[in-house]
C-alpha positions in Angstrom: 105.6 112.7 99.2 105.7 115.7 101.2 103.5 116.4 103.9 102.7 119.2 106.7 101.0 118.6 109.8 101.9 121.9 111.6 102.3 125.4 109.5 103.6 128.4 112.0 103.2 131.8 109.8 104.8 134.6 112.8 102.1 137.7 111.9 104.1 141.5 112.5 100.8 143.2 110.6 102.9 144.3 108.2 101.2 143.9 104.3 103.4 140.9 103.7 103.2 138.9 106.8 99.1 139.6 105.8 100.2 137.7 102.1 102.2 135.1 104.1 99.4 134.4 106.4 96.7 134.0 103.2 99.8 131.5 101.5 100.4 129.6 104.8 95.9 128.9 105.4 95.9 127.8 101.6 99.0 125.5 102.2 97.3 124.2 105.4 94.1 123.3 103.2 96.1 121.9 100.7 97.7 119.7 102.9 95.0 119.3 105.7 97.5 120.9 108.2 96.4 122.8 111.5 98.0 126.8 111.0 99.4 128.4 113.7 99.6 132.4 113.8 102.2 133.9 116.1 101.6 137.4 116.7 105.2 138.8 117.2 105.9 141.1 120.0 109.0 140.6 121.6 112.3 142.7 120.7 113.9 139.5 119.2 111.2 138.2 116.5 113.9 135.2 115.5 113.9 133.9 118.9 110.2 133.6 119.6 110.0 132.2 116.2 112.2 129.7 117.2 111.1 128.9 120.3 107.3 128.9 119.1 108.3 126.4 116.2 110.2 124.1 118.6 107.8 123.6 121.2 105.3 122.5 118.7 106.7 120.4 116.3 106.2 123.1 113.9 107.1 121.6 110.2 106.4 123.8 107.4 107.6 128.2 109.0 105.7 131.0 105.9 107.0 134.1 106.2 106.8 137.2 104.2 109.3 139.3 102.6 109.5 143.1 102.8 110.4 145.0 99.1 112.2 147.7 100.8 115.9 147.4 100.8 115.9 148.1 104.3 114.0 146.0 105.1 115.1 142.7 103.1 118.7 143.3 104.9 116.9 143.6 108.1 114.2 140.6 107.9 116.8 138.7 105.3 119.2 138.6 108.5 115.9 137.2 110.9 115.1 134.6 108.2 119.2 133.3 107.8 119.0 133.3 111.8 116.2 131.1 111.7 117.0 128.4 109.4 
């Protein structure tokens, strides 16, 4: 069975990291995991996501995607970097 002890949702307050954030709190009641909300800030999101997620043992990373073409090239890149 799967389990998740640690969720890390990165937050840009962008409407779908807002939808990612509501998916990740439900997950983390579902599977009696403690949430972790990194506000992203720096000029290199995939680092600090990486970095965050390390240092914590993070197991289960939510993130939204963006329905802008623009944007899915952009945040698709961030998300390949990341896993």
């Amino acid at each position: 069975m799967i389990t998740f002890k640690q969720i890390l949702v990165p937050q840009d307050c962008t409407e779908s990291s807002k939808v990612a954030v509501e998916y990740a709190a439900e997950l983390g009641t579902i599977f009696g995991a403690k949430l972790h909300v990194l506000e992203l800030r720096s000029g290199r999101p995939e680092a600090e996501i990486v970095r965050y997620a390390t240092e914590r043992d993070i197991d289960l990373i939510v993130m939204g995607s963006h329905a802008v073409q623009a944007d899915v090239l952009v945040h698709g890149e961030m998300r390949r970097s990341i896993v």
